[in-house]
N, C-alpha and C positions, 0 to 999 in steps of 0.2 A: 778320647773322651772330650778331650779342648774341642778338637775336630768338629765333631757334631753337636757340641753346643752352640759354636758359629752358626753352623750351617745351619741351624734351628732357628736362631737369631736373622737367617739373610732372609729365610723362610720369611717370617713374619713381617720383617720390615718391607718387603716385596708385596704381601699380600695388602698390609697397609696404607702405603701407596698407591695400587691397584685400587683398592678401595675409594679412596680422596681422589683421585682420577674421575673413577664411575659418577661418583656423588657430583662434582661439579661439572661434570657433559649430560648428568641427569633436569641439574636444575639447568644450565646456560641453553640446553636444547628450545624449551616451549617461551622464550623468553626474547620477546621482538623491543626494541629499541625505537623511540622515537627524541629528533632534537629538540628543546627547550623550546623553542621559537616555534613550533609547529604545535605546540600546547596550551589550550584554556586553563588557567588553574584555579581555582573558585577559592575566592576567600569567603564568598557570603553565599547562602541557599536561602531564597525566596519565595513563598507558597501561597497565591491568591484564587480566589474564585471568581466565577460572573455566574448567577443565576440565569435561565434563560428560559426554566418552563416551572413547572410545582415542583419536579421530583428528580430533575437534571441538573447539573454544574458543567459549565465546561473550567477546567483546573489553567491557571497561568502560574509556570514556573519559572523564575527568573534567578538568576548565577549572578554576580558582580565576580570578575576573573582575570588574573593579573595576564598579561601577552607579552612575549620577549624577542626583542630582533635580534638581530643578528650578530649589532655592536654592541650586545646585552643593556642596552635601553629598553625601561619596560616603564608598563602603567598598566592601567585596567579599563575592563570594558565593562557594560552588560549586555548581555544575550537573554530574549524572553522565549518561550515556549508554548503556546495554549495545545488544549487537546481536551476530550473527552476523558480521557485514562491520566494518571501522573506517569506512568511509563513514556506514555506516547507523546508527551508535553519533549521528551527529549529526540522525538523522530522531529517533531516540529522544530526543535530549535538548530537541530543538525542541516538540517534544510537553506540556513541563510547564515550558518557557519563554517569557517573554512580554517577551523584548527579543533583538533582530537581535544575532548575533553577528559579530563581524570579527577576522580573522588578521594577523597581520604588526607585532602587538605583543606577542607572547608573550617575554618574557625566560629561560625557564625548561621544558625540554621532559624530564619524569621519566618512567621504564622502570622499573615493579615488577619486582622479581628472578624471580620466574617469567615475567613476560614476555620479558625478556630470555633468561630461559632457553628459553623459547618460540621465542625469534628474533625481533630485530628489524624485519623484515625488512617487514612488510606496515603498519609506520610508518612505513620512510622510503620506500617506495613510493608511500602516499599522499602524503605530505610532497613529494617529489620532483616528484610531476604539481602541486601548485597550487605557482603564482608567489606567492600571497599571502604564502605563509609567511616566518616569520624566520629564514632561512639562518644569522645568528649568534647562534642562544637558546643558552645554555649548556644539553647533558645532563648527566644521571648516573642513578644507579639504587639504585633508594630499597628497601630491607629489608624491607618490609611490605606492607599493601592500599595502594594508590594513595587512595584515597577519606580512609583516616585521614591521613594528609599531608597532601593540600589542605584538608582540615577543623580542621588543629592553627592555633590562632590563638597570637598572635607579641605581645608588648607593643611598642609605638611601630612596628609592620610593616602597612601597611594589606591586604596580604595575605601569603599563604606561600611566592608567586615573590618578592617584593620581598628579604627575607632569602634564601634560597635563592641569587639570583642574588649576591648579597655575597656568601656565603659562598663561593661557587666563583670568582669572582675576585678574593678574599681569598686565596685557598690557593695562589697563588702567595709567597707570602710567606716561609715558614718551613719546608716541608715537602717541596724540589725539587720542586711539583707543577708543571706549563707550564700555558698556558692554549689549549690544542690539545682542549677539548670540545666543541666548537661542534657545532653541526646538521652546518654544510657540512666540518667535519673527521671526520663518520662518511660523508660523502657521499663523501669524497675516498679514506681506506682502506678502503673495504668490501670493493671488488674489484680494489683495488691489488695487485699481486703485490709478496709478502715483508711485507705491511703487516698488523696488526691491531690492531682496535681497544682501548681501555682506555678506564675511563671511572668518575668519581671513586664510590664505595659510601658512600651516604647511610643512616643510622639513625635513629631518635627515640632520644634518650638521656636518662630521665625523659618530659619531654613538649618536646624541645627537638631538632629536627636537624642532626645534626653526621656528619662525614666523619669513618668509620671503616676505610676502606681502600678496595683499587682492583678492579672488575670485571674480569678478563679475558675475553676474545671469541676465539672463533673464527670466521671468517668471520662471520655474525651474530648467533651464537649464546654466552650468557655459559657459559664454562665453569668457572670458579674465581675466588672472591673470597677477596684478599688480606688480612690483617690490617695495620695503619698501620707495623709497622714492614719488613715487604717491602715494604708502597707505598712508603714512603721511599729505598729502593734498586734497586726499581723505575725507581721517576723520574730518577734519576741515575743510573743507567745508559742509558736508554732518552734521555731529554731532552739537550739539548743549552742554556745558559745559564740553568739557573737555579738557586734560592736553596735553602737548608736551614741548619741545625742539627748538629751531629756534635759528642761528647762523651767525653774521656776519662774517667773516672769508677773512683778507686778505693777509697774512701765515700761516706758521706752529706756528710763534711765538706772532701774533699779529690778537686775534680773541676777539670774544666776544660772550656769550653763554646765551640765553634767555628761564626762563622754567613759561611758559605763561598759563593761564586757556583762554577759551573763550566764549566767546556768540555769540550766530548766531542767525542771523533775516533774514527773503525772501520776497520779496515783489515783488507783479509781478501786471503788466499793459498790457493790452490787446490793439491793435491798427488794426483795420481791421483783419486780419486772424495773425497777428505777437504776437508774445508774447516776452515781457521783463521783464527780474527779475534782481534783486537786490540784492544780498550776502551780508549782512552787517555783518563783523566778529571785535567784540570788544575784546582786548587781555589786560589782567592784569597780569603780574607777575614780578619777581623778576631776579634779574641781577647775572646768575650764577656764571658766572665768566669774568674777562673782562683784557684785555691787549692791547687792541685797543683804547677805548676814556679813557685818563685821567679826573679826578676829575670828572664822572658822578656823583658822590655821593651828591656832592654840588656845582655842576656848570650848571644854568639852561641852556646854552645855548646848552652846551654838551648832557645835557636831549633833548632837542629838535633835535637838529641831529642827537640824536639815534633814535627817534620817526620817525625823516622821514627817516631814513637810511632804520629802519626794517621795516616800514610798505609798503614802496616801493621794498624793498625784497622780501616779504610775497605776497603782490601782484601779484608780476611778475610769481611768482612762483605760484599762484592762476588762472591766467590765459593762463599759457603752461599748464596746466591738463584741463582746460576748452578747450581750444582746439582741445587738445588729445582727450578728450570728445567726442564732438561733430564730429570728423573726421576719428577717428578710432576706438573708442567704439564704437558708436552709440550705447549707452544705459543710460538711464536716472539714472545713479550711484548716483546722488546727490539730488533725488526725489521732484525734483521741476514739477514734473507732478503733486503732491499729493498737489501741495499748487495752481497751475494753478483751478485744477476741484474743491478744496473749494471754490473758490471764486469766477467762472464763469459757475460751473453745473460739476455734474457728469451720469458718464454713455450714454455720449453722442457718444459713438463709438470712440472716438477719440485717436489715439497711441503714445500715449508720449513720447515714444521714440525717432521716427521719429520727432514728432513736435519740442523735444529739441534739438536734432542732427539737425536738417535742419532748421528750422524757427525762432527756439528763439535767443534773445540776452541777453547776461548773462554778467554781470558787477559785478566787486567784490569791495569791499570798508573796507577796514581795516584801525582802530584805535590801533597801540598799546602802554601803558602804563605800568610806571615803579613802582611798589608796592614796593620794596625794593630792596636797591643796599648792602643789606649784612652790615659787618664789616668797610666795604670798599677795599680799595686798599691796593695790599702788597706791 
């Protein structure tokens, strides 16, 4: 009886082995090797157009892509591409390139403003059919040639994604920006119903790239770029927990500076064909700095006339971009379509845009409070 439970046992372990055998001459079979140094590896993806007749583009695709020799000294290059097609932008650029390219380490995927205004659309198409890509590269969309960007060199950046990519997951920081740019967060709203896109508006500022407001999209077309300060209530409206900055200010010498996190709630009521929502934006944070109300630190009443100073601040200011909104965007930026069709049907044909630009009434309602006044006063 011992006997044959052994041999049951050499059975098995034998097959298993045989097994982890197969399995790794299955995968090491289709699987070719190239060295480091024979490799373009993109940190930044670049997407421009040139007009050339009414109803043509030829597309320029440009890579910024680190190169490594031999004595593992490396840096980066760019390599451009043009073509008719975005497939074929990469027959072009193979043409005057002399190392294999590979995907799925790009950090940083930029949309020239006319491209965008072009339309998205035939980037994340391609993007969408290859598996290779990097579903979470941060986008945005850069003011200029795509070409002068990957070409601006950076001190201590060994290329132009390397900063770029800081720099947009930095801006979560101070300016309610989310960090909702990824690749697969334009994959996810493109044809989301009540959703559209927004996406951080990149410039050179001297010879240095800095975020100066926010794209907005229609379906996948950029229709109007915001200056930094509607991007800022932009974002807090639209976003839900994050961070900014908000300022009372009534000189140069006597302000007061508020760095807030927040919560956003929407709530929306249907009345005959009208629609009404509800912004509820709750703000907690800390008293940056202050030279305008004395003793807030431990004088409740002074607490309380900050409270309605700044939330009547915040408001007002919440409702000149609701305006702007609805009168000269006319595009649903703050995706209150997307909370309208959970709660009353979707897919019913209905354009959200129009319905919040034209029919809806939109009310904002701010709390904010003081988590900590610091040290105090100097």
């Amino acid at each position: 009886m011992k006997h044959s439970s052994s041999k049951v046992k050499l059975v098995k372990l034998s097959f298993m082995c045989a097994l982890c055998i197969g399995i790794y001459i299955y995968f090491r079979s289709n699987i070719s090797y190239l060295h480091v140094e024979d490799l373009y590896i993109p940190s930044a993806i670049g997407v421009d157009i040139t007009k050339f007749s009414k109803n043509d583009v030829e597309y320029a695709a440009g890579i910024s892509a680190y190169i490594f020799s031999q004595d593992g000294a490396g840096k980066s290059t760019v390599q451009l591409g043009k073509s008719i097609t975005l497939p074929q932008t990469r027959q072009d650029r193979q043409l005057h390139s002399d190392h294999k390219f590979i995907l799925g380490l790009e950090k940083v995927d930029i949309f020239s403003a006319d491209f965008a205004k072009y339309g998205i659309n035939p980037f994340i198409n391609v993007t969408f059919q290859n598996s290779n890509i990097n579903d979470t590269s941060n986008t945005c969309v850069f003011g200029g040639k795509i070409e002068e960007l990957l070409n601006t060199k950076l001190e201590s950046y060994p290329s132009i994604g390397d900063f770029l990519e800081g720099l947009l997951k930095k801006s979560t920081d101070y300016n309610f920006f989310s960090d909702n740019y990824k690749l697969m967060d334009i994959y996810v709203r493109l044809d989301a119903e009540g959703r559209n896109i927004v996406l951080p508006y990149v410039s050179l500022v001297g010879k240095e790239p800095r975020i100066t407001g926010m794209a907005l999209f229609n379906k996948d077309k950029m229709v109007k770029v915001l200056d930094i300060e509607d991007t800022r209530i932009l974002n807090l409206l639209r976003e839900n927990n994050v961070r900014g900055i908000f300022s009372l200010k009534h000189s140069s010498k006597e302000y007061l500076d508020y760095y807030a996190a927040s919560k956003r709630k929407v709530k929306c009521t249907k009345v005959g064909n009208k629609y009404k929502f509800l912004i509820e934006l709750d703000l907690t944070g800390d008293i940056a700095s202050n030279t305008l109300m004395p003793n807030i630190n431990n004088n409740e009443d002074m607490r309380n006339k900050f409270q309605e100073a700044m939330t009547k601040d915040i408001e007002s200011s919440c409702n000149k971009f609701i305006e702007k909104m609805q009168k000269e965007y006319k595009v649903d930026c703050l995706e209150l379509g997307r909370v309208a069709a959970s709660k009353y049907g979707r897919r019913t044909g209905v354009d959200w845009n129009k319905i919040i630009s034209e029919q809806a009434q939109i009310d904002v309602k701010v709390k904010a409070k003081i988590n900590s006044t610091g040290r105090g006063e100097y």
